[in-house]
Kinemage of the C-alpha trace (Angstrom):
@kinemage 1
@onewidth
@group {chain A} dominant
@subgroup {mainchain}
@vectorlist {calphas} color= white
{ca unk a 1} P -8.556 -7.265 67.393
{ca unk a 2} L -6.188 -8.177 69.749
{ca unk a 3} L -7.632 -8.843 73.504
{ca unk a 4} L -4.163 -6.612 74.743
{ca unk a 5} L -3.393 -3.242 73.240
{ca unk a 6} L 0.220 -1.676 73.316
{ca unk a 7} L 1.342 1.712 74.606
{ca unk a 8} L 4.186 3.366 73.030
{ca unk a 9} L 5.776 6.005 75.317
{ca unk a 10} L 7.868 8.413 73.275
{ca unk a 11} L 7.946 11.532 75.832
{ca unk a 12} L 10.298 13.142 78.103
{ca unk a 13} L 13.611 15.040 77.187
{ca unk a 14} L 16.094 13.219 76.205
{ca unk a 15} L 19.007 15.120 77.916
{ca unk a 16} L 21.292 12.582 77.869
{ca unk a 17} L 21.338 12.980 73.538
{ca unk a 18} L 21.851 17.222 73.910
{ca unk a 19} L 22.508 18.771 71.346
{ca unk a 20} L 20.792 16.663 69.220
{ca unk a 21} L 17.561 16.261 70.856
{ca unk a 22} L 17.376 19.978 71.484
{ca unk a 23} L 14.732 20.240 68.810
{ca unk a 24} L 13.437 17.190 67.867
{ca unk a 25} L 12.159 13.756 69.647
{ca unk a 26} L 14.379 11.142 70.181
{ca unk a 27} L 12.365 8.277 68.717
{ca unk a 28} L 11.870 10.223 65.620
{ca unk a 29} L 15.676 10.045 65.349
{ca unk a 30} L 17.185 7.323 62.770
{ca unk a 31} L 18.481 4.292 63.464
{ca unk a 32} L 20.358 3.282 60.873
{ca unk a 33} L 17.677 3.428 57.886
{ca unk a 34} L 14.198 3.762 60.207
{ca unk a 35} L 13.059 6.329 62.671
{ca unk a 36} L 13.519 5.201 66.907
{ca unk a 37} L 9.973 4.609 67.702
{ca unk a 38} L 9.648 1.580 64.681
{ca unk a 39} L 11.870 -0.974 66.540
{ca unk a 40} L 9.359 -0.793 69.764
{ca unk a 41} L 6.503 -0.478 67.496
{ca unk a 42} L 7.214 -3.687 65.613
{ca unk a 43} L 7.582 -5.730 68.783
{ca unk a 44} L 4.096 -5.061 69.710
{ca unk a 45} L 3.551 -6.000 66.415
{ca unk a 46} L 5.127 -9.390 66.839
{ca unk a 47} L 3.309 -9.644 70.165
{ca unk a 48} L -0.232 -9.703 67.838
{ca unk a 49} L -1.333 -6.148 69.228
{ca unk a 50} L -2.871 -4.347 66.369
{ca unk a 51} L -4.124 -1.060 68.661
{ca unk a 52} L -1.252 0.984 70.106
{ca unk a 53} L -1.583 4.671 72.068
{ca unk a 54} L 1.197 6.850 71.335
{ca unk a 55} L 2.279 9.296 74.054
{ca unk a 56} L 4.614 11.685 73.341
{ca unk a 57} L 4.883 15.963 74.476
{ca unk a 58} L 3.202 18.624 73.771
{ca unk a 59} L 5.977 19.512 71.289
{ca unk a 60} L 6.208 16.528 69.209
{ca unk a 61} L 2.890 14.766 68.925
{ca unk a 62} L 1.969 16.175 65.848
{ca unk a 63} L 5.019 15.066 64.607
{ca unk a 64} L 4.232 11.502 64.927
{ca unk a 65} L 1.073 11.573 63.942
{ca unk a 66} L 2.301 12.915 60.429
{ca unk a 67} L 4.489 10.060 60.591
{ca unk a 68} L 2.140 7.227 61.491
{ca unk a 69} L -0.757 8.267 60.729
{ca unk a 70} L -3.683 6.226 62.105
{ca unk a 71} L -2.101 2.806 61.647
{ca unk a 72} L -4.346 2.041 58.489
{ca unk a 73} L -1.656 1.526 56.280
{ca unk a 74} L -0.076 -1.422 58.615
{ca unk a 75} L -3.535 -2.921 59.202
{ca unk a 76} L -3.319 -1.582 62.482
{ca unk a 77} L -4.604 1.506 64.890
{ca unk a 78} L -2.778 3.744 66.222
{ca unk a 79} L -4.198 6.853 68.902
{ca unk a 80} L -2.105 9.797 70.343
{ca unk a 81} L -1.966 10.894 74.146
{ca unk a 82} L 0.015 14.316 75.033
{ca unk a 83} L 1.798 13.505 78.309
{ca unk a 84} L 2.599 16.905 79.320
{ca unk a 85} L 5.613 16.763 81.720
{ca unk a 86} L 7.872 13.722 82.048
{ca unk a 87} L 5.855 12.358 85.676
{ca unk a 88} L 7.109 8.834 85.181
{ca unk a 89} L 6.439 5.847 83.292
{ca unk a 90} L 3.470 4.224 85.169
{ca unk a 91} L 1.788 7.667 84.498
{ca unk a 92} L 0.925 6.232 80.740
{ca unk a 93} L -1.458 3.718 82.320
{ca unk a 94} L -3.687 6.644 83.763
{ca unk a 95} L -3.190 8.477 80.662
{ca unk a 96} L -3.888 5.347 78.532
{ca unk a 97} L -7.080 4.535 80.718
{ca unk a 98} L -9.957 5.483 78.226
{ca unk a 99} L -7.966 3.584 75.404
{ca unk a 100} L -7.162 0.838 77.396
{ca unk a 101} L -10.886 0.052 78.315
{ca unk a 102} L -11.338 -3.491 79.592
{ca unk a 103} L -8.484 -5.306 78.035
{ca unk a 104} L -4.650 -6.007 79.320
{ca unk a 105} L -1.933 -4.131 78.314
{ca unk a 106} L 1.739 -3.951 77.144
{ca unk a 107} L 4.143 -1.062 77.400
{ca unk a 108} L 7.531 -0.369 75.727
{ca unk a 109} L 9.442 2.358 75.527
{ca unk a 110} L 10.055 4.502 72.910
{ca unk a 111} L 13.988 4.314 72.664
{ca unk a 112} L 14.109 0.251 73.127
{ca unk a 113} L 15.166 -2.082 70.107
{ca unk a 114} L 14.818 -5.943 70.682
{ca unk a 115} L 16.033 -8.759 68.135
{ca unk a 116} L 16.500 -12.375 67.891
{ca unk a 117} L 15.038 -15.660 66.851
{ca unk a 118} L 12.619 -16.573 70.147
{ca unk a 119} L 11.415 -13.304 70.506
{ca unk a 120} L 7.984 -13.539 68.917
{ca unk a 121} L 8.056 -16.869 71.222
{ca unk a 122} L 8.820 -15.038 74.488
{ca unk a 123} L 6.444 -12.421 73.743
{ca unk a 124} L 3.515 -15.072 72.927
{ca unk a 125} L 4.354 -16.027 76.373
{ca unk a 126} L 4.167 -13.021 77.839
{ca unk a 127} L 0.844 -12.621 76.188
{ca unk a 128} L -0.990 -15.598 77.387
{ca unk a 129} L -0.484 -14.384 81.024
{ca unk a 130} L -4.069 -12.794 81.125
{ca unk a 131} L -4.491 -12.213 84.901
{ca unk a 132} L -0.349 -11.823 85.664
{ca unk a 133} L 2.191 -9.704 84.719
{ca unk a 134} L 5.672 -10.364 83.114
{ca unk a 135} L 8.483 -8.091 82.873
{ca unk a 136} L 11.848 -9.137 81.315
{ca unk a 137} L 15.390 -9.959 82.214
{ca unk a 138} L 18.263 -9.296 80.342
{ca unk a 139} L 21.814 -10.624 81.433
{ca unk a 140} L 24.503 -7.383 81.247
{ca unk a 141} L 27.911 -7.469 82.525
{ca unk a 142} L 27.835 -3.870 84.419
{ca unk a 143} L 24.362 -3.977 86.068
{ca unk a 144} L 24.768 -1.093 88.137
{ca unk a 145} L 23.357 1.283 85.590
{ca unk a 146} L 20.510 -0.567 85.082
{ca unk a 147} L 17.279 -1.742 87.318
{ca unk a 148} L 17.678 -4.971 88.165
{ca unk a 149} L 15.510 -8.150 88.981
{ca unk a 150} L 16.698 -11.100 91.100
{ca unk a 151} L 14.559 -14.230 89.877
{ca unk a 152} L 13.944 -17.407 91.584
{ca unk a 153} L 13.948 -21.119 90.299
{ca unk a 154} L 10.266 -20.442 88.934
{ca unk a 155} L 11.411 -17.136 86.868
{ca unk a 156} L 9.681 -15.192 89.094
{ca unk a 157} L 10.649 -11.721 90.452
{ca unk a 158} L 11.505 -11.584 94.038
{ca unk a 159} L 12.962 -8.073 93.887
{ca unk a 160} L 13.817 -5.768 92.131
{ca unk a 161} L 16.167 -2.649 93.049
{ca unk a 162} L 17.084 1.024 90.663
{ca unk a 163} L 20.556 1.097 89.733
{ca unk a 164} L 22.385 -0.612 92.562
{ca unk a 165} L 25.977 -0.385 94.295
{ca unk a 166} L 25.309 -4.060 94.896
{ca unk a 167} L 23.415 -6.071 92.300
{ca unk a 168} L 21.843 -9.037 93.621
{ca unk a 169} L 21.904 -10.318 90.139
{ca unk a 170} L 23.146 -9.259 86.393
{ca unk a 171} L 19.746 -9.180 84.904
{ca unk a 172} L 19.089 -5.690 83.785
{ca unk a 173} L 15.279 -4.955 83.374
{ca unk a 174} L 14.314 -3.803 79.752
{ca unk a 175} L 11.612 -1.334 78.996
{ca unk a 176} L 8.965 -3.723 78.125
{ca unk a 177} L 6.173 -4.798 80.210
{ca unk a 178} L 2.749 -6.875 80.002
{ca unk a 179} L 0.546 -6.529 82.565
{ca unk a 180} L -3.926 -7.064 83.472
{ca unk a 181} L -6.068 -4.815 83.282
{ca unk a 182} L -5.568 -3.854 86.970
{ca unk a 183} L -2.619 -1.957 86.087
{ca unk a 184} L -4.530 0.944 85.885
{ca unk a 185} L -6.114 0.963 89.239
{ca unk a 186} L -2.363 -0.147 90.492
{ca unk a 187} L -1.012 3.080 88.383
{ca unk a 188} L -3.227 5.298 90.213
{ca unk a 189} L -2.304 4.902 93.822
{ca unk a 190} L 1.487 5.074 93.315
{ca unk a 191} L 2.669 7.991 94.821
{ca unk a 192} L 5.680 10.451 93.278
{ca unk a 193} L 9.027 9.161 94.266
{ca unk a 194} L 11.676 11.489 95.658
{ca unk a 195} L 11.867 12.668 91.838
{ca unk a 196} L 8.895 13.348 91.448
{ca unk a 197} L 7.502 10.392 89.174
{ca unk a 198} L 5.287 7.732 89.207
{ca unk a 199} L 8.018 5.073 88.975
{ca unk a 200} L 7.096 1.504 87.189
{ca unk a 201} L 9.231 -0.208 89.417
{ca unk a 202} L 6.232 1.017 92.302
{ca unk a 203} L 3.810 -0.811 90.214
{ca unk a 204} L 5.845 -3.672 89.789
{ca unk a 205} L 6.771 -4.442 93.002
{ca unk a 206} L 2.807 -4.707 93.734
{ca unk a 207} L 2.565 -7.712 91.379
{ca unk a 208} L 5.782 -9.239 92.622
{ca unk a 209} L 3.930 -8.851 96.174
{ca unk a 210} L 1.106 -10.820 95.216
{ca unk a 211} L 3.613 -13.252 93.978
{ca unk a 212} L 2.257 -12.686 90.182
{ca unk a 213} L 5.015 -10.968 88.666
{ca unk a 214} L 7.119 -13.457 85.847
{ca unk a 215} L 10.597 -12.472 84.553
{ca unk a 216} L 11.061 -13.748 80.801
{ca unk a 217} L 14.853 -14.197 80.514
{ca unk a 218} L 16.327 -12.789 77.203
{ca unk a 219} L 19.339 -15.170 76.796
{ca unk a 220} L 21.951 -15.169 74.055
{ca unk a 221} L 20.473 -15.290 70.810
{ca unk a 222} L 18.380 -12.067 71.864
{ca unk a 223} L 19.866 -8.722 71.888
{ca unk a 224} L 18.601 -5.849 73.455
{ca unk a 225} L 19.795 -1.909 72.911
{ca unk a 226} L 18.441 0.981 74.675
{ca unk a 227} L 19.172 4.318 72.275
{ca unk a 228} L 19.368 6.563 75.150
{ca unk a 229} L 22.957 7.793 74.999
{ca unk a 230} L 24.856 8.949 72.260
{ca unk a 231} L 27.272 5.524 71.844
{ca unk a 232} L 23.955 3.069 72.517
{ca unk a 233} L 22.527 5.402 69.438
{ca unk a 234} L 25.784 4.765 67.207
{ca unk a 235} L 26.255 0.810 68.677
{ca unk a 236} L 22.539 0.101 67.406
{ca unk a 237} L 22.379 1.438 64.216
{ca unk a 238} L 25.907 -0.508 63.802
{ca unk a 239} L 24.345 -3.377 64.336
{ca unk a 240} L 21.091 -3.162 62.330
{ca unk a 241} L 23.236 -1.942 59.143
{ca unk a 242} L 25.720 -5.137 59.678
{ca unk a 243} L 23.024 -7.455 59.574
{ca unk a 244} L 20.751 -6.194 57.184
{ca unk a 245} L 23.800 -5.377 54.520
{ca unk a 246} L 24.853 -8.889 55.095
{ca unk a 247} L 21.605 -10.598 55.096
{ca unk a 248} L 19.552 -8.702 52.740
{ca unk a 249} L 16.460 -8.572 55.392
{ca unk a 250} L 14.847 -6.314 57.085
{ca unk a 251} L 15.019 -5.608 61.371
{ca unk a 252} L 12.087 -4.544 63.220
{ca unk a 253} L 10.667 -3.809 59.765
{ca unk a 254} L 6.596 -2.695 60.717
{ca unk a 255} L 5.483 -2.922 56.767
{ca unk a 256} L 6.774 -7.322 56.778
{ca unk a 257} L 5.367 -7.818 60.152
{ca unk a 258} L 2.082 -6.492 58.890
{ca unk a 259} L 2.066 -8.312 55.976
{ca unk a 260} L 3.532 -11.624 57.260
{ca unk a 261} L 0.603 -10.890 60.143
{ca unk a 262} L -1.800 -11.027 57.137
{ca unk a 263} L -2.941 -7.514 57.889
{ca unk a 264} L -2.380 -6.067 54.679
{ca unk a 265} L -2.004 -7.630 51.028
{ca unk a 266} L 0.252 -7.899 48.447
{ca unk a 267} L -1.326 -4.812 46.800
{ca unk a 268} L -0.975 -2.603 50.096
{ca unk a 269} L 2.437 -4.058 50.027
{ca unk a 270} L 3.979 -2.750 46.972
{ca unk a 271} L 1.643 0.489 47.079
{ca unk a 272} L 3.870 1.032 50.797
{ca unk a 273} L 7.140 0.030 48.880
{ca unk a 274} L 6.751 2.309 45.431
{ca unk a 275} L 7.185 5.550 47.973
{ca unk a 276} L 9.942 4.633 49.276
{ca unk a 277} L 11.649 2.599 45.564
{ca unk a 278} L 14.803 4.578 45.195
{ca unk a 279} L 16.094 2.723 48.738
{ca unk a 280} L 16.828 -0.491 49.748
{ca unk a 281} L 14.263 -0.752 52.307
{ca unk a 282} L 11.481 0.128 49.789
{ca unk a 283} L 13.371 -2.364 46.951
{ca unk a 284} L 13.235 -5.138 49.763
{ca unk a 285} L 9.655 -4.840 50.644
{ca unk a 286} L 8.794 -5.060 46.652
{ca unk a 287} L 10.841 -8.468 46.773
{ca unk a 288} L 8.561 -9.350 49.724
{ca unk a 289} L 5.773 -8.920 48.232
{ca unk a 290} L 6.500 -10.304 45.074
{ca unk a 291} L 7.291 -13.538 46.977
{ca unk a 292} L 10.527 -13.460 46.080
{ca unk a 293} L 11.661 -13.306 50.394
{ca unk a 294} L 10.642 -16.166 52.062
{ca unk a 295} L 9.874 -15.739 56.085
């Protein structure tokens, strides 16, 4: 197993997608021809981490869990954590305690899609950083509506600020984070902000004051969407259906990862693609594993 396990954290309310999140999670939602929450599952996936904790509410945990199951079937496994009101996001790290154990940790959020040729690169990088933390930095034209880092010459964070009137740089901070084990205790003393949540940009400015807090900087052939709004919803799955009708492939595809990954065979393979035959994205994964795709 991997020596860093992944959190998934598919809570809170989703108001900003009413109506059509009034009964059912947003990273259960499609995009395009998968469900939200397998674009941030399959960048763990690229990351090597085979053990991921799924929190989600009260509401909608079951539902994932009939979705996912226990990971098996990717070679993987999965566990499910009920966060019961949306507290923040550093709150996963308490909640995620017992299943992180002794080993490091990466977060993503549940509504975050992330593409491109050097990712599984970037993340590798991300994931030798045993005893320091790395967040990422993603270059928007409008970063106002974003948090944003300001890095210095050796990509490392020297602050970071919550949507502000004055950026003091245009790299917006993605929901993806690595971080040692000590996140945990570092989780656990941050206090509610004036909204009432455990904010992660609390537990990141602790590593950036012990000068141990990297910035990985997304640049052009990467591209990052965050589903959170009804246009970023429409805008992604645009995107994944122009390049996969074009292309023939697969994006963020969990089933190729695992079996590029060497976590489950040929035979797995085609036994996950004859369920879903009558679409493309089953008839692709029987090319896969018929070696007819090459990766």
């Amino acid at each position: 197993m991997s020596k860093r396990k992944g959190i998934v954290l598919a809570g809170g309310v989703a108001t900003r997608l009413f109506p059509l999140t009034l009964s059912i999670s947003k990273q259960i939602m499609p995009v395009y021809d998968k469900p939200m929450i397998y674009y941030p599952i399959s960048v763990l996936m690229e990351a090597d981490i085979k053990e991921i904790l799924i929190i989600s509410t009260p509401a909608y945990i079951n539902t994932f869990k009939e979705l996912l199951g226990d990971g098996s079937k990717w070679g993987m496994r999965f566990e499910y954590k009920v966060q019961e009101k949306p507290n923040g996001l550093a709150e996963a790290f308490i909640l995620g305690e017992e299943f992180i154990g002794d080993s490091n940790v990466a977060m993503i959020l549940g509504d975050n899609m992330f593409y491109g040729n050097n990712l599984t690169k970037i993340l590798k990088n991300a994931n030798e950083r045993e005893n320091e933390a790395t967040i990422f930095g993603y270059y928007v034209k409008d970063p106002t509506a974003y948090g944003v880092v300001e890095i210095d010459e050796n990509k490392r964070a020297v602050s970071i600020e919550e949507k502000p009137q004055v950026p003091k740089s245009n790299y917006a901070v993605p929901g993806l984070y690595f971080y040692p084990n000590s996140v945990i205790d570092i989780a656990k003393k941050v206090k509610p902000s004036a909204r009432g949540e455990l904010e992660i940009t609390e537990v990141n400015n602790e590593y950036m004051k012990k000068q141990i807090l990297n910035v990985e900087v997304l640049g052009r052939q990467m591209v990052w969407f965050d589903t959170g709004t009804y246009d970023s919803l429409l805008e992604t799955a645009s995107f994944v259906q122009t390049i996969e009708k074009r292309q023939g492939i697969q994006i963020c595809c969990p089933e190729e990862i695992a079996y590029k990954k060497g976590w489950i065979t040929d035979k797995e393979l085609l036994k996950l693609a004859d369920k879903i035959i009558k679409t493309e994205y089953g008839k692709f994964l029987k090319e896969l594993a018929k070696g007819k795709i090459i990766f």
